[in-house]
Every structure is written in C-alpha cells, then in structure tokens.
VOMIZA-943458 format. One record per residue (C-alpha): residue in one letter; x, y, z. Coordinates in steps of 0.05 Angstrom, whole numbers. Layout:
+-----+--------+--------+--------+
| res |     px |     py |     pz |
+-----+--------+--------+--------+
|   a |      X |      Y |      Z |
...
+-----+--------+--------+--------+
END
This chain:
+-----+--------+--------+--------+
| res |     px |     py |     pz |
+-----+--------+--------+--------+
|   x |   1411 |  -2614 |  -1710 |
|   x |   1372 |  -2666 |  -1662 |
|   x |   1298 |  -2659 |  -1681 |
|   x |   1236 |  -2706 |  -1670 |
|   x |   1179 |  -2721 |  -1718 |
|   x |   1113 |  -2706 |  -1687 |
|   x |   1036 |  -2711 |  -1703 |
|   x |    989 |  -2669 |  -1659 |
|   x |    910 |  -2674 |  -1662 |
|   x |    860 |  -2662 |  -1612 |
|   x |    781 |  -2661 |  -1599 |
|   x |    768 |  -2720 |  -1637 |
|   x |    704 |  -2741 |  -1602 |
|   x |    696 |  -2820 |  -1622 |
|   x |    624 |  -2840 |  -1610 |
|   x |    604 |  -2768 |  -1616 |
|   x |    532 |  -2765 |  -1653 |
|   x |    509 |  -2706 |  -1695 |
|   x |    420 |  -2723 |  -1684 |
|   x |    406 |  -2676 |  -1726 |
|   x |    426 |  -2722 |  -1789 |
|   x |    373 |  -2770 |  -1771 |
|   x |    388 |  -2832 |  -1803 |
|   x |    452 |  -2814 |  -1822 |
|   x |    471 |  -2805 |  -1754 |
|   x |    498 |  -2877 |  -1739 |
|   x |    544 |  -2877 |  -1802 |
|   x |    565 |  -2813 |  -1792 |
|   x |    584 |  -2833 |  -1722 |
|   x |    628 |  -2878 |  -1742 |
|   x |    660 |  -2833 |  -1795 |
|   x |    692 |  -2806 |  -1736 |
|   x |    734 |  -2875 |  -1725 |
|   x |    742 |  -2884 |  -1785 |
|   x |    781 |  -2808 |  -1781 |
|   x |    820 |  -2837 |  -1728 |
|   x |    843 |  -2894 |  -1761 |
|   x |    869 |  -2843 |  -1823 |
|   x |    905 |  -2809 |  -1765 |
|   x |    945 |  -2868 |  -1752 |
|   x |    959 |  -2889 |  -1829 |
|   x |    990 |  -2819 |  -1823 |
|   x |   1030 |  -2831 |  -1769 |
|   x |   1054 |  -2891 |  -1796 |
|   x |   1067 |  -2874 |  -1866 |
|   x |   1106 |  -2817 |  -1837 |
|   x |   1147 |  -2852 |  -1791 |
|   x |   1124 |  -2805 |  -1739 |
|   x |   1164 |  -2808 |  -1678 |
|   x |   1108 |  -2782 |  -1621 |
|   x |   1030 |  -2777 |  -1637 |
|   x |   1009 |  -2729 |  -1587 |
|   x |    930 |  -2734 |  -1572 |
|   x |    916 |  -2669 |  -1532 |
|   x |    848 |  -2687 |  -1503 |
|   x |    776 |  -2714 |  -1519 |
|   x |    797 |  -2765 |  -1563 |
|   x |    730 |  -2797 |  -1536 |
|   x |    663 |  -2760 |  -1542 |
|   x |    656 |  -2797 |  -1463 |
|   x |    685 |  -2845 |  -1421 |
|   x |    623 |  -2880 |  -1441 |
|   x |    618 |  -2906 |  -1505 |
|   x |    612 |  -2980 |  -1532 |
|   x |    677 |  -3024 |  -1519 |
|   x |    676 |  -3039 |  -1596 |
|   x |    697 |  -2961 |  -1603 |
|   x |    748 |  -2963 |  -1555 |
|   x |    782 |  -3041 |  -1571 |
|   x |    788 |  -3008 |  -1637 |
|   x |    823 |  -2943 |  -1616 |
|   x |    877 |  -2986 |  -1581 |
|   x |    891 |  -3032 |  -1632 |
|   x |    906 |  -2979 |  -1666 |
|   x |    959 |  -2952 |  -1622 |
|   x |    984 |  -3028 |  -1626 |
|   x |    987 |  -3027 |  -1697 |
|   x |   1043 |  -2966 |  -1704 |
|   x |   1088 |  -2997 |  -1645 |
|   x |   1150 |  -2950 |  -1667 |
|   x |   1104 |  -2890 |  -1648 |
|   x |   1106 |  -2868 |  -1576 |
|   x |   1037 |  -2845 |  -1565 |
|   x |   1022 |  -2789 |  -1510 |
|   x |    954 |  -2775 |  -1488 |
|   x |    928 |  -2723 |  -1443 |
|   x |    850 |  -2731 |  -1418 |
|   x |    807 |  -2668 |  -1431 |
|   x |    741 |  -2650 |  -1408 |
|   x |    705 |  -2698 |  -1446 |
|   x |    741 |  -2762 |  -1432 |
|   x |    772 |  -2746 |  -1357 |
|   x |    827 |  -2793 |  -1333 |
|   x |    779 |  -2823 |  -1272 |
|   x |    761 |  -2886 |  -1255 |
|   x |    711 |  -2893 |  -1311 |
|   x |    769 |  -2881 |  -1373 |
|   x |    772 |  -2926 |  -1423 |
|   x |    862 |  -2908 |  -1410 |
|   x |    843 |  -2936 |  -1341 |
|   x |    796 |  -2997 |  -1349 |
|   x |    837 |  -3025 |  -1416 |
|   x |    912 |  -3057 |  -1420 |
|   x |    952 |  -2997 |  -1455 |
|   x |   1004 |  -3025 |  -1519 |
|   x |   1071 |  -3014 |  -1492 |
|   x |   1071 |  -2951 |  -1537 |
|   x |   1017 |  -2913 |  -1501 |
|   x |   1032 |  -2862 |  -1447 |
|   x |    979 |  -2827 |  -1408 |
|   x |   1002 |  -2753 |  -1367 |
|   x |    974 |  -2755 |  -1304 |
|   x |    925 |  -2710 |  -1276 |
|   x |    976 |  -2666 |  -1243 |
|   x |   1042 |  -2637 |  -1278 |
|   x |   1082 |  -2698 |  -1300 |
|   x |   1130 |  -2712 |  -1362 |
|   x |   1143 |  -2775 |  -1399 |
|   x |   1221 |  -2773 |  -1426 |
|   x |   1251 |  -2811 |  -1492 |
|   x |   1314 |  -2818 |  -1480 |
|   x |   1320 |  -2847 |  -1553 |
|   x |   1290 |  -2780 |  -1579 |
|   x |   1326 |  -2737 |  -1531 |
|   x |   1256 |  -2713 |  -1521 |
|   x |   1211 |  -2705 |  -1465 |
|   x |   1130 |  -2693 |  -1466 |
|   x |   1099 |  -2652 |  -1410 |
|   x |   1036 |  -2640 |  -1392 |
|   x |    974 |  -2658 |  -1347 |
|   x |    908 |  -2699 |  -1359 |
|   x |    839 |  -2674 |  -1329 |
|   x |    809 |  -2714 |  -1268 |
|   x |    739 |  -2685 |  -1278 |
|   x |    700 |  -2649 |  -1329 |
|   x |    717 |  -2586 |  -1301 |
|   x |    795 |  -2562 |  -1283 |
|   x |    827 |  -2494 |  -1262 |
|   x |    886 |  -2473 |  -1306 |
|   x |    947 |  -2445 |  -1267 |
|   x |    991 |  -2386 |  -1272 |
|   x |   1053 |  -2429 |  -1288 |
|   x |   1068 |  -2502 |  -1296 |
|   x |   1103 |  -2531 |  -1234 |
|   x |   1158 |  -2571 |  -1273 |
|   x |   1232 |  -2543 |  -1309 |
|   x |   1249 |  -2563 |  -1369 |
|   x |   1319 |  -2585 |  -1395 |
|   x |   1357 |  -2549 |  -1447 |
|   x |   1391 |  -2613 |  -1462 |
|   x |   1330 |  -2640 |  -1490 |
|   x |   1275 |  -2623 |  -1535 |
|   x |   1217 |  -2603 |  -1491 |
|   x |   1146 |  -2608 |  -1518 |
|   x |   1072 |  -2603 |  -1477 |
|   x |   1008 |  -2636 |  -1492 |
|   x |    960 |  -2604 |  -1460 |
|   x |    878 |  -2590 |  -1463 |
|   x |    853 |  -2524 |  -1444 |
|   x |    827 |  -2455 |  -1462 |
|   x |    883 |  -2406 |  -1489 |
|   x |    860 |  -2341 |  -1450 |
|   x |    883 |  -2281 |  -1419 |
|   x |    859 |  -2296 |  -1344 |
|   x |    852 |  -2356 |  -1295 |
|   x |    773 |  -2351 |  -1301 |
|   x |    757 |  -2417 |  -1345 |
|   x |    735 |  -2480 |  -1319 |
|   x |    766 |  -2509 |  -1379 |
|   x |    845 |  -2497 |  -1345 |
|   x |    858 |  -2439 |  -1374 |
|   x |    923 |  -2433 |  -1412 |
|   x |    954 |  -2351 |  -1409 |
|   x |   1004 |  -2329 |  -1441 |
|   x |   1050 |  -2317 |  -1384 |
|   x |   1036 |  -2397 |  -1367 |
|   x |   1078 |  -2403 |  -1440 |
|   x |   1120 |  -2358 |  -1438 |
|   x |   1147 |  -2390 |  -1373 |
|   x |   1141 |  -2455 |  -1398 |
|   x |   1201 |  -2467 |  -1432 |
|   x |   1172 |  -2513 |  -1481 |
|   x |   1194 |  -2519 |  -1552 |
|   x |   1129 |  -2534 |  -1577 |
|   x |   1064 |  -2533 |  -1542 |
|   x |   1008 |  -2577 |  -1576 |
|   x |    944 |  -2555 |  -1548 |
|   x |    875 |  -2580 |  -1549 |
|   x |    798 |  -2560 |  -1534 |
|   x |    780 |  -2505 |  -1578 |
|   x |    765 |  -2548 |  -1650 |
|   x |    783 |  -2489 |  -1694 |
|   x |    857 |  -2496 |  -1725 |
|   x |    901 |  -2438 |  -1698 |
|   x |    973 |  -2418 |  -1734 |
|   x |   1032 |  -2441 |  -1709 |
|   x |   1052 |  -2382 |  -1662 |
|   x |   1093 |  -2360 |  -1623 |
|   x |   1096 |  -2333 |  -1548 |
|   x |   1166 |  -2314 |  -1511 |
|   x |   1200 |  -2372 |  -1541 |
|   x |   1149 |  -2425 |  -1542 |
|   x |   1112 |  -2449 |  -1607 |
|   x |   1043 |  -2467 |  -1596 |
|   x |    971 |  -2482 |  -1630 |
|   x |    907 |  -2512 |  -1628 |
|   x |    911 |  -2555 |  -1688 |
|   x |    829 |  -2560 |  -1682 |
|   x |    786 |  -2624 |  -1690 |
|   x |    806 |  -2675 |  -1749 |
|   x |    725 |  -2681 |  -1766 |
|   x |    676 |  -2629 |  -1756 |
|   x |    618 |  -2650 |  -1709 |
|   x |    561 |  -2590 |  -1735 |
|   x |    553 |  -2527 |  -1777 |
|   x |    591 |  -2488 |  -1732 |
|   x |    654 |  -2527 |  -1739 |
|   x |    655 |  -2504 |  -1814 |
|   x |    717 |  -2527 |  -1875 |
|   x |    774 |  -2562 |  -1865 |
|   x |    787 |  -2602 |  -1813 |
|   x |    858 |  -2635 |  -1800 |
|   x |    922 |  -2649 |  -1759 |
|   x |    989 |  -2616 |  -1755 |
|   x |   1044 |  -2657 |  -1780 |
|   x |   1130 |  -2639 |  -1781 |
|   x |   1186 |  -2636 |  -1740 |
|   x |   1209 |  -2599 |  -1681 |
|   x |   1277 |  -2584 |  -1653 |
|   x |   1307 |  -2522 |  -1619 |
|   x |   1281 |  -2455 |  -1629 |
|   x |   1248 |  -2491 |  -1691 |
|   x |   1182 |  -2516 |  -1706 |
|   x |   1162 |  -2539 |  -1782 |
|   x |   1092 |  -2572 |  -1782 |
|   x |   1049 |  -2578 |  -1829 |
|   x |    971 |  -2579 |  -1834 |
|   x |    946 |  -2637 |  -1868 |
|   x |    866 |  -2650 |  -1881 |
|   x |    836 |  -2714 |  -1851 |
|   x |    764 |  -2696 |  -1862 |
|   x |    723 |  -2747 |  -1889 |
|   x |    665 |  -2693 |  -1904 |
|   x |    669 |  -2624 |  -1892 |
|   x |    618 |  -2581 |  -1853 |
|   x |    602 |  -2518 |  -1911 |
|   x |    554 |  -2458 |  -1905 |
|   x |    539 |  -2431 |  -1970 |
|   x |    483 |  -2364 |  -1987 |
|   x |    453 |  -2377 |  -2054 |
|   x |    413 |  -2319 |  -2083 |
|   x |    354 |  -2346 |  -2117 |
|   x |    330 |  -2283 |  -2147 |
|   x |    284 |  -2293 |  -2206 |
|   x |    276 |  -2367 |  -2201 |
|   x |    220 |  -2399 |  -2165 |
|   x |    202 |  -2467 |  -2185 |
|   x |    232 |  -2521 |  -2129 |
|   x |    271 |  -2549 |  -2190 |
|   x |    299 |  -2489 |  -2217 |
|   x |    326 |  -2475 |  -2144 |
|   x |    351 |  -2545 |  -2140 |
|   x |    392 |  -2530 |  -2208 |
|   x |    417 |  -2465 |  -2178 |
|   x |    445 |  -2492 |  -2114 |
|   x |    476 |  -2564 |  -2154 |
|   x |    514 |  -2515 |  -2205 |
|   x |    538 |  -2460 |  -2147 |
|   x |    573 |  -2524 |  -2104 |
|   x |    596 |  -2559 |  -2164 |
|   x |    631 |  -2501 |  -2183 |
|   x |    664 |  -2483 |  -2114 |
|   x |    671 |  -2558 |  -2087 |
|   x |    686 |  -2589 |  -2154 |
|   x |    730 |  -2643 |  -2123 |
|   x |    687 |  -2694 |  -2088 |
|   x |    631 |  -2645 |  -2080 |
|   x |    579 |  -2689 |  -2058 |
|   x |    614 |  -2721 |  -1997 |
|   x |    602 |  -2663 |  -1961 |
|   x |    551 |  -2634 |  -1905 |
|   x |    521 |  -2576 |  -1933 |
|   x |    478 |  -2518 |  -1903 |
|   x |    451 |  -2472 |  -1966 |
|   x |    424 |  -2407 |  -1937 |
|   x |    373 |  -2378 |  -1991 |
|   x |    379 |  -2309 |  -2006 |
|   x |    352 |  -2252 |  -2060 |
|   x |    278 |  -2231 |  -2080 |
|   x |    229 |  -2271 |  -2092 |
|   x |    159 |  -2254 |  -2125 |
|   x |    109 |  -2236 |  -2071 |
|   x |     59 |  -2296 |  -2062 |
|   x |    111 |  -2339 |  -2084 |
|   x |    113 |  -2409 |  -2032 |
|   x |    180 |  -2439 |  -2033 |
|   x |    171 |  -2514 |  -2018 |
|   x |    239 |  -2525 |  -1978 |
|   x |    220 |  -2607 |  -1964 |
|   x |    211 |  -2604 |  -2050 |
|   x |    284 |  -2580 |  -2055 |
|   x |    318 |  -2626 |  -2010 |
|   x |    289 |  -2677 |  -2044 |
|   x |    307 |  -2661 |  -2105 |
|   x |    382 |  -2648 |  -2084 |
|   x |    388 |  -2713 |  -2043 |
|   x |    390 |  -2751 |  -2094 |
|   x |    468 |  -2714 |  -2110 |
|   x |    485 |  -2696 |  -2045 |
|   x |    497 |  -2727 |  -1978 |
|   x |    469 |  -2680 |  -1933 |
|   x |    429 |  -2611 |  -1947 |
|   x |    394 |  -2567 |  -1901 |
|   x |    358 |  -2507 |  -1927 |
|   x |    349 |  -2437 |  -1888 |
|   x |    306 |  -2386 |  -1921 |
|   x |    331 |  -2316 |  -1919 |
|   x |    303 |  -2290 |  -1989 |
|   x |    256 |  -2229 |  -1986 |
|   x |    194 |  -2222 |  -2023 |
|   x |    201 |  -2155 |  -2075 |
|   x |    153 |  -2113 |  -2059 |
|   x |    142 |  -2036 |  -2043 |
|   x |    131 |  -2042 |  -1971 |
|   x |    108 |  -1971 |  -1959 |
|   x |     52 |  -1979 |  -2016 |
|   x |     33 |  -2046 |  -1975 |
|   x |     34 |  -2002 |  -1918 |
|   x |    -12 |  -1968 |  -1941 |
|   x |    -75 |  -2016 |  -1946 |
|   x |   -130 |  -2022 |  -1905 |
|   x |   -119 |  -2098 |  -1894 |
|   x |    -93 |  -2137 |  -1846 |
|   x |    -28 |  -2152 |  -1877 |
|   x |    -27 |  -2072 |  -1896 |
|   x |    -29 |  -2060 |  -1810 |
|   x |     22 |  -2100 |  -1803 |
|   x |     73 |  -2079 |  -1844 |
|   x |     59 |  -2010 |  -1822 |
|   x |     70 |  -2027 |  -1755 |
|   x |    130 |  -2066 |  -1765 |
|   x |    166 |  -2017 |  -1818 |
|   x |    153 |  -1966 |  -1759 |
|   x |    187 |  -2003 |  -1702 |
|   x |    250 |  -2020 |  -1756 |
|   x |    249 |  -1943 |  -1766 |
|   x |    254 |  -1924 |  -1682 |
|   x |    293 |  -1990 |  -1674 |
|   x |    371 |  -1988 |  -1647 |
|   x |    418 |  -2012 |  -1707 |
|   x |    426 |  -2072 |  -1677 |
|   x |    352 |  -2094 |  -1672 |
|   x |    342 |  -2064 |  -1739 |
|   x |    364 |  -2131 |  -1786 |
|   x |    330 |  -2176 |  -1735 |
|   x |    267 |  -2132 |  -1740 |
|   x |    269 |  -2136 |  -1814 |
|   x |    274 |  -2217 |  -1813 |
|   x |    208 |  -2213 |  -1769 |
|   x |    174 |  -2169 |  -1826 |
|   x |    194 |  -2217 |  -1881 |
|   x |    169 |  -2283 |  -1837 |
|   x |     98 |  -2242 |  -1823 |
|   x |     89 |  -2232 |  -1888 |
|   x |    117 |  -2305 |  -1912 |
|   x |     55 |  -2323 |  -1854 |
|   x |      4 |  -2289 |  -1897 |
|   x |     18 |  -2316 |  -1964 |
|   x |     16 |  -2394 |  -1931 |
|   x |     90 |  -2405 |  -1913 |
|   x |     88 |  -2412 |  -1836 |
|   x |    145 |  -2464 |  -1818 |
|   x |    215 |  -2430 |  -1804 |
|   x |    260 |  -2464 |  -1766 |
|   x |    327 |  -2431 |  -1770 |
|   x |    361 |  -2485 |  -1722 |
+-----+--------+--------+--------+
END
C-alpha cells in the first residue's frame, strides 16, 4: 500500500524569549534553534518524505536575520524533504515574512493565505491547507477545496480545534474535518500534544510545541513522526526537548534550615528525573508545616541548588503548625487577625475558602518577618 513518511511540528517560536530567566534568557533563546535544527537531523535521519510546519515556526516576523538565514539553510540542508509551511498567528504570511522577504530552497512550499494545495506527484500526495495574512483569522465551516481519492490527502493547518466559529485564531470544528476528506490533518496553535484521533474519517492532532516556552507549557515536548496512507495513520511521538519545563510540590515538613531544604528538593528530582536531571527548568512548590516563627530564606535555597541545577524557582505554600483557634484567642494583634480571618474562611463560599486560607498563612508569614511573596 502507497504511503508517505511525514514529520509534523508546530509552535516552535524561534527568537521567542522567556525574561523571566534573566541572564539565561539569551541562551535559552537560542535553545529554541538549536530545537529546530534537531528537527531537521530527524527528518533527515528518517528519510522523511514531507516536514509539515503547521504555524509559528517564528516567535515574529521580526527577529534578527541570523535566526532566520539559519532556519533556511536548514531546509537547504535536507533537499530530498519537501517542506510545507503554513503561517500562523505569530509569523503571518504578509509582506513583513521572513517566507516572503528571503529566496525559498527549491524544497520549501508556503500555502497561501486562502485554501490552496501543493501536490507530489512523486508521493502521490497532496498537502492542503491555508496560511494566516494577519494575526487574527476567522475559521470556516468547511474548507473550499475536494480532495482526491486517488491520492493521499493531508492538511497543515494552524488554528483552534473548537466546537463553534467564535475564535479569532480560525477556528477548526469538527464538522470542518469531518468534511474535509483528509487522511491526516496536522494541526498547529495550541502547544500541548493531543492523541492521534480521529473524526468521521480524518486523523488529526496538535502535536504541541517541540520546546516549552514557560511553566505552563509543562513535560515533554516533541514532534510526531510515521507514515500515513489510506484510512491509516502510524506516527509516532518523539521528544525534542532540550530542557523540560517541571512543576514539582515538595513537602518540607520538619526541616527548616535553607540547607536541609536544599537536600530535600536535590534528592526528590534526582530520584524522579534521574536521567539528565539537571538540564531541566524547574519550579519546586514548597509544601507541609513548618514551625511557627520559622523564616524560610527562599534567595538562601536557590543558591544553594544553583550550583546543581539549571534553573529553580521557589513558591512557598507550606503552613506554619499551629492551633489557630488558641491564636485566635489572644488579645494581640496577630490574635485579631486570625480571628477575623478564620471567621470569613468559615462564612466563605467553597471556592473562596482555599484562597482565604492562603491569605491567613501570608498574614501570619507578615508577622513573624517573611513579607515577600511573589507567586508569579
């Protein structure tokens, strides 16, 4: 049976900065090419037939020209591979594209910005799709174009997989699929990996961003790799992540020297990350009960684990123990205010109720000399 080997990835966002690694930032930045450039060993090493790019492979359509000559030598450098890229939101095809303003490798093909296909005869394959103009694009109930049943009929496409017409971000329903009649439908915009599914007879999925960009772009991070034919689709998801973005609650119970904590948080990752465990971005979110009066020196911490890993940020969620209606009870200042505040917990809706709570524990944190929280 005819089939065609294809790579799909999305939402790559080269020259995209994360400022809230400071001085990592720049490196980190370019992290992101460097992801790129591991996409296209793939594609090579695989002798993949199509690379399709489904959108915001470009953070802008104004980053430095050292980003983008890179990106299409690139494309030169696996000249077998028919590359097929469709502009999303972030890197439009208008006037200001890099796909417009630089020579594209014979290999390159761009959808335009209304419905189009590029067909290889070669692969007995054709590639539908459509690029954005502008930042902002309305979806459609169907596409405008029939397929072939001769050939094997993919999409590339960014947009918003959603029920109605109502994003600015073309909206993608399922009744645009399931009229479609795609084989395979590689989308692109929302940067979490979706399973391969399945609507009428279409396959489709988001296959996410290859590099996480922030904490809430959390684990692996990768392409989808395999072959399509005919009522079949076999990919395969395959990691590309330099670093991974992780979240991790640590209870801290007990302990409450900086290096004790320090020790606690090195032997929970090591444990759970044991391969390459250091590479990654980590966000440790303190939890348990803590001594009352007892300042945790978050800056002391970090320092202490910087020296193993490459990024930490610390959130404190620990509570202090202590009997809160005995504290209530005091004729002090601090005594006022937890009465006050356990009495708007106990009238509060469940919903307010935890949030409530976390403005108790800060008040009191306040009192005993630990008055920066940033939970950012």
């Amino acid at each position: 049976m005819n089939s065609v080997k294809i790579l799909h990835c999305a939402d790559i966002h080269i020259g995209a900065a994360e400022s809230s690694l400071g001085t990592l930032a720049d490196s980190r930045r370019a992290e992101t090419l460097i992801t790129f450039e591991k996409i296209i060993s793939l594609a090579k090493e695989n002798a993949v037939d199509i690379l399709l790019i489904a959108g915001d492979l470009f953070n802008s359509n104004n980053i430095e020209k050292s980003f983008t000559d890179r990106v299409f030598e690139c494309f030169s450098s696996v000249p077998n591979t028919k590359v097929v890229f469709a502009a999303g939101n972030h890197d439009p095809l208008n006037a200001d594209s890099p796909f417009k303003k630089h020579a594209l490798p014979q290999n390159v093909f761009v959808l335009d910005t209304k419905d189009c296909f590029v067909e290889f005869a070669d692969l007995n394959t054709r590639v539908y799709g459509k690029s954005f103009k502008e930042v902002y694009m309305k979806g459609t109930d169907r596409f405008s174009l029939s397929t072939e049943d001769s050939f094997i009929n993919l999409m590339c496409i960014h947009g918003e997989l959603r029920s109605d017409l109502g994003s600015d971000y073309n909206s993608i329903t399922s009744e645009f699929i399931k009229s479609s009649g795609m084989d395979y439908i590689a989308l692109g915009h929302v940067h979490k990996r979706s399973e391969i599914g399945k609507i009428g007879n279409s396959y489709v999925s988001y296959c996410g961003c290859p590099e996480g960009q922030g904490f809430d772009e959390l684990g692996e991070k990768g392409v989808y790799l395999g072959n399509v034919s005919k009522g079949i689709c076999d990919l395969q998801f395959i990691s590309t992540a330099k670093r991974m973005h992780i979240a991790e609650n640590i209870d801290i119970s007990g302990l409450a020297s900086s290096n004790e904590i320090a020790d606690k948080i090195t032997a929970v990752i090591k444990e759970k990350y044991d391969n390459n465990f250091t590479d990654n971005l980590y966000k440790i979110i303190l939890t348990g009960q803590i001594s009352d009066g007892t300042l945790l020196s978050l800056p002391e911490i970090v320092a202490r684990l910087n020296d193993t890993f490459y990024f930490v940020k610390l959130r404190d969620k620990t509570e202090f123990k202590i009997d809160y209606e005995a504290l209530s009870q005091e004729n002090t200042l601090k005594g006022i205010f937890v009465k006050n505040m356990l009495k708007r917990i106990e009238n509060a809706q469940d919903d307010q109720k935890q949030q409530l709570k976390d403005a108790l524990n800060i008040g009191l944190k306040a009192f005993s000399g630990e008055v920066s929280y940033d939970e950012a």
